[in-house]
C-alpha positions in Angstrom: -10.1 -72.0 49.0 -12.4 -71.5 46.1 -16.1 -71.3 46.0 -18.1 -73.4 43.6 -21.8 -72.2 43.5 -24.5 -74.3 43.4 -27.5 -73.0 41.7 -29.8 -74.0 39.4 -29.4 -72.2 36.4 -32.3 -69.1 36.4 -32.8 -67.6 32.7 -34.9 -64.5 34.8 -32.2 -63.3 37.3 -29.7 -62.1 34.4 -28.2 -58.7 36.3 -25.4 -59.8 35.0 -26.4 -59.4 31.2 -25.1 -56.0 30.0 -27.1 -54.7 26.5 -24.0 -53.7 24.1 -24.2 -50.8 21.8 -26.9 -51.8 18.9 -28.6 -54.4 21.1 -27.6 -56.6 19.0 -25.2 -58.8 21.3 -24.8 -58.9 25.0 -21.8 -58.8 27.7 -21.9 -61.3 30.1 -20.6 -60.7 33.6 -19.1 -63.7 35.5 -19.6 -64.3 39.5 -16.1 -65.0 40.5 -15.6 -64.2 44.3 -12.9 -62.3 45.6 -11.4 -63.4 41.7 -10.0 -67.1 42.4 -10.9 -69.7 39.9 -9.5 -72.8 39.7 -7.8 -73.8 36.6 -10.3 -76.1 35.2 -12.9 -73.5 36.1 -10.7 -70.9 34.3 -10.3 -73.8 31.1 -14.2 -74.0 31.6 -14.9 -69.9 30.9 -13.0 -70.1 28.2 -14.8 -73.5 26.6 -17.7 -71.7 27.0 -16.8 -68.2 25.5 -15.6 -69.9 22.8 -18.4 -71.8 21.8 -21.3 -69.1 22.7 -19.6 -65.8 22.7 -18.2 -63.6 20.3 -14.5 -63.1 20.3 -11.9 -62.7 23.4 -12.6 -62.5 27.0 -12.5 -59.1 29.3 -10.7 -59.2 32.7 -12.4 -56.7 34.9 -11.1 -54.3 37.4 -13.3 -55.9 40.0 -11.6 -59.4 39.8 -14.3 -60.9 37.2 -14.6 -62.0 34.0 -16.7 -60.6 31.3 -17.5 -62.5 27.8 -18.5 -59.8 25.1 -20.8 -60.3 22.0 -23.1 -63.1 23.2 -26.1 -63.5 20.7 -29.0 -63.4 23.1 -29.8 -66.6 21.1 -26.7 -68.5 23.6 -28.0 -66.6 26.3 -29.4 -69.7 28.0 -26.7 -72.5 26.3 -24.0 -70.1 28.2 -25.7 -69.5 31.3 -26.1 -73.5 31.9 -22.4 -73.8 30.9 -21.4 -71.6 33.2 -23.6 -72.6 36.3 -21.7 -76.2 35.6 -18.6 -74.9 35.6 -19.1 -72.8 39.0 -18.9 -69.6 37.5 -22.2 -68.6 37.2 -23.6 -64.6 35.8 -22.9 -62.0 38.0 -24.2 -58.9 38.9 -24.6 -55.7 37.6 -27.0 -52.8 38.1 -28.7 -52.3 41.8 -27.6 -55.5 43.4 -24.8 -56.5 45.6 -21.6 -57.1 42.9 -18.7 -59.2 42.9 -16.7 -58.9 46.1 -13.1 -58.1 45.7 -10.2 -58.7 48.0 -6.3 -58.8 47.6 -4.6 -61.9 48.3 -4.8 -61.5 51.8 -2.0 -63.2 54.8 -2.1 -66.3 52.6 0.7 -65.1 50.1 1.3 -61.3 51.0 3.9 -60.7 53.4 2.1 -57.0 54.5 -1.2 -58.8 55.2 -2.4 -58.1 58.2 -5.5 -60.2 58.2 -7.0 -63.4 55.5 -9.1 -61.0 53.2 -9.9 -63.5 50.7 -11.9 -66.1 53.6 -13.9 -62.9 54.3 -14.4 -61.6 50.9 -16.2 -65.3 50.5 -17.8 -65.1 53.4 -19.5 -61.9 52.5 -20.0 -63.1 49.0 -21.9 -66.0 49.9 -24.0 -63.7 52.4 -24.8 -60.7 49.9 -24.0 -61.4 46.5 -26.4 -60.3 44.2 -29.1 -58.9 46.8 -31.3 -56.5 44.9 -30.6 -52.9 47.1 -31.4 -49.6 46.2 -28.2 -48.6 45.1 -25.1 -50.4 43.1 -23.3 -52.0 46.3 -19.3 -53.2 46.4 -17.6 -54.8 49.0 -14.2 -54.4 49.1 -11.5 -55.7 51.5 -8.0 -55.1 51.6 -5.4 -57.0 54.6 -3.7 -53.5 54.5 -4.1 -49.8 54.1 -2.1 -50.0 51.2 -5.6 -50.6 49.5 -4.4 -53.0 46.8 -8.4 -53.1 45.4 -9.5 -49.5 46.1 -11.8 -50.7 49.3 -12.3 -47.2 50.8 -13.9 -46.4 47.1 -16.8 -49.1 47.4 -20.0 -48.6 49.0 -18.4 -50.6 51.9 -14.8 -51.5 52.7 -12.8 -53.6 55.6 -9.1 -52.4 56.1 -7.0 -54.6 58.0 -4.6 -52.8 60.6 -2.0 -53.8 62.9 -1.3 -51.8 65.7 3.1 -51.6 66.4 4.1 -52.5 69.8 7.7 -51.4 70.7 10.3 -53.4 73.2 12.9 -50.8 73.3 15.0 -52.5 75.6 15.3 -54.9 73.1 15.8 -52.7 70.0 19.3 -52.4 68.4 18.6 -49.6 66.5 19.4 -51.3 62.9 17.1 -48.7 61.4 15.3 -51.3 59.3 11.6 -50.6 60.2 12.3 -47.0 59.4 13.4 -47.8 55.9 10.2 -49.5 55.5 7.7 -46.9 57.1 6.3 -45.1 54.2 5.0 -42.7 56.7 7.9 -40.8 57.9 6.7 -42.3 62.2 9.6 -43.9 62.8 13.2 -42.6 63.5 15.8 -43.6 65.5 17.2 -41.7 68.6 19.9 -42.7 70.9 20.0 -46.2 69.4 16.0 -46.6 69.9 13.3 -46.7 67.9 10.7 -43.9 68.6 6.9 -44.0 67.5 5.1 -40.7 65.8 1.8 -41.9 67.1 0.1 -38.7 64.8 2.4 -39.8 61.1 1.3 -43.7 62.0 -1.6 -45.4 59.9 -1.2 -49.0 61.6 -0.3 -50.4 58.5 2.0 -53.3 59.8 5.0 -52.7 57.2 7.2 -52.2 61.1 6.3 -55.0 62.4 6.5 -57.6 59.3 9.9 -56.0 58.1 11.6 -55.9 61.5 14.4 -58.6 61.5 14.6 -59.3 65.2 11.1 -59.3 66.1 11.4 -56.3 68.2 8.4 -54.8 66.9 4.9 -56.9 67.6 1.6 -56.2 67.3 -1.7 -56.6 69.0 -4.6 -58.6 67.5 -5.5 -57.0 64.3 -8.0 -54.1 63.7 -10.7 -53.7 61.0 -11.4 -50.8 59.7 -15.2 -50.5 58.0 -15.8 -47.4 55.5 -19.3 -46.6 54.1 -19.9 -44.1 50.8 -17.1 -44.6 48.4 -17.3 -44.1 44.9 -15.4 -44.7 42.3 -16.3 -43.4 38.6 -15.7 -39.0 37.6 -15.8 -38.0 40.7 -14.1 -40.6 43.2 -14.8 -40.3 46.9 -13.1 -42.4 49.4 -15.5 -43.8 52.0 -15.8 -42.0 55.4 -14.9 -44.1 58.4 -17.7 -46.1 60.5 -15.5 -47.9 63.1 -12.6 -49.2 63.6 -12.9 -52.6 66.0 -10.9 -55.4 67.2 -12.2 -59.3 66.2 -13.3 -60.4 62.5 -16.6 -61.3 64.6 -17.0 -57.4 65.2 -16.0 -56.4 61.7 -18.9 -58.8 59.9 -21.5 -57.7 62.4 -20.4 -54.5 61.1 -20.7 -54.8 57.6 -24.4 -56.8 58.1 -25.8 -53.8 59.8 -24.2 -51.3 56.9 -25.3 -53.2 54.9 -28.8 -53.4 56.4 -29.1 -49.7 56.6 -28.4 -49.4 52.9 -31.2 -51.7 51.9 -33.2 -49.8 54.3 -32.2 -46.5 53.7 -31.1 -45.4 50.8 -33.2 -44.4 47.9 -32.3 -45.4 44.6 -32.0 -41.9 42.4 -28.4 -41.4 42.9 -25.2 -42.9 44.1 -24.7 -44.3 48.0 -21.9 -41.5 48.4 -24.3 -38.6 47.2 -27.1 -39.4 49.7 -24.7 -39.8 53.0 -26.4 -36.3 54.1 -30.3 -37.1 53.4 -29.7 -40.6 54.9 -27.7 -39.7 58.0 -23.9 -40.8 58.0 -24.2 -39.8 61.8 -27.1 -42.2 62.6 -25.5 -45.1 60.8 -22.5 -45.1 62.6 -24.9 -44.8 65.8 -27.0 -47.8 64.6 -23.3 -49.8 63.8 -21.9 -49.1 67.3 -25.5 -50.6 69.0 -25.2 -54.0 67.5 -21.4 -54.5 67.8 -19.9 -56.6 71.5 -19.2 -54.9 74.0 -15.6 -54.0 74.4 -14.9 -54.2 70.4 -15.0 -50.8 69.2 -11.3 -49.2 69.3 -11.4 -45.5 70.9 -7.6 -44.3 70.5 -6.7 -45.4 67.2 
């Protein structure tokens, strides 16, 4: 499913405008959600770059599109061409950017849970909320982290947690070959679980041939403080809980405690200390349902 915004076209809210070197031009910065366009929207961006940008089109690491050397005579031309095409400016600076997710249990077979209908989701809630700090969603369907989530601001890791029927096991060794982790083995014909090496990343239970190996529902894992950039910093872990409907309420009140919060002199991830990591996880925990949170990951 793609999103198609809406908007009228506002020449004021340009956080998506990026000065170049000289300030003679300016880089443009698409909203593309979770990076799906359709390909007349893709045929569109390019129209438009063509006709009021400079030369060539950038494809971002966060799953946008960027349109270098724009006179800031075309400013408005482009922003109005892009708004009709559904790809309107994005966000830059102290907003909420573009969301990013992998492709989610719609193509990937490691998916554990549809990434790309939350990524939208969130999108359409946050994008481009003025905060105190530069915020990034990110949300990978595995812990293989395909787009870096545990280095945004906030990031939603879906697990799987393995449930073994060794009486029905035979011992064909496949889900160990698989297990990147070194937690499975096989002993006496049966597959035994290393409950300390295992991540619950699902690669047992989507590899097994004989469906020995199931799952419970899946599990979302929300981090808070990444950072990318010189000094990387992988988020530290909020909560772990059991429904989507957990894992958005969440991400709402991270989010909320963010806008409320933090202070806008420094990065997210170097103000976890002055801002209380502890408290926000408190402050999560109070607004999630009751029976949600996972204990004993």
């Amino acid at each position: 499913m793609v999103q198609v915004m809406k908007h009228s076209y506002d020449p004021d809210s340009q956080s998506g405008v990026i000065v170049e070197e000289g300030v003679e031009a300016y880089t443009v910065r698409l909203r593309i959600p979770a990076g799906i366009v359709t390909p007349e929207q893709l045929r569109g961006i390019a129209e438009a770059a063509e006709k009021y940008g400079g030369d060539g089109i950038h494809f971002t690491t966060r799953q946008t599109v960027e349109i270098p050397h724009v006179p800031e005579e075309n400013l408005q031309a482009l922003g109005e061409a892009l708004m009709e095409n559904g790809t309107p400016f994005g966000a830059e600076f102290q907003n909420v950017v573009n969301v990013t997710a992998c492709p989610g249990n719609e193509r990937c077979r490691l998916a554990n849970i549809d990434a790309i209908s939350l990524a939208l989701r969130m999108d359409k809630k946050y994008f481009g909320r003025e905060m105190p700090v530069k915020t990034r969603i990110g949300i990978s369907a595995c812990p293989n982290a395909c787009v870096s989530e545990r280095l945004c601001e906030i990031g939603v890791t879906g697990h799987l947690k393995p449930v073994r029927n060794p009486e029905r096991c035979t011992g064909c060794g496949a889900c160990v070959e698989y297990c990147k982790e070194d937690a499975l083995s096989v002993i006496n014909g049966v597959i035994v679980l290393n409950d300390e090496r295992c991540i619950r990343c699902g690669a047992c239970v989507h590899t097994c041939p004989y469906g020995v190996i199931t799952a419970e529902e899946p599990l979302y894992e929300i981090t808070f403080g990444g950072r990318r950039g010189r000094h990387p910093k992988i988020g530290q872990r909020l909560v772990i809980v059991n429904s989507l409907e957990a894992a958005e309420k969440a991400v709402d009140e991270a989010m909320y405690r963010i806008y409320r919060q933090a202070v806008g002199t420094h990065l997210l991830a170097d103000q976890l200390d002055e801002i209380g990591f502890d408290q926000i996880v408190k402050s999560v925990l109070a607004k999630l349902p009751e029976g949600s949170v996972v204990e004993n990951f």
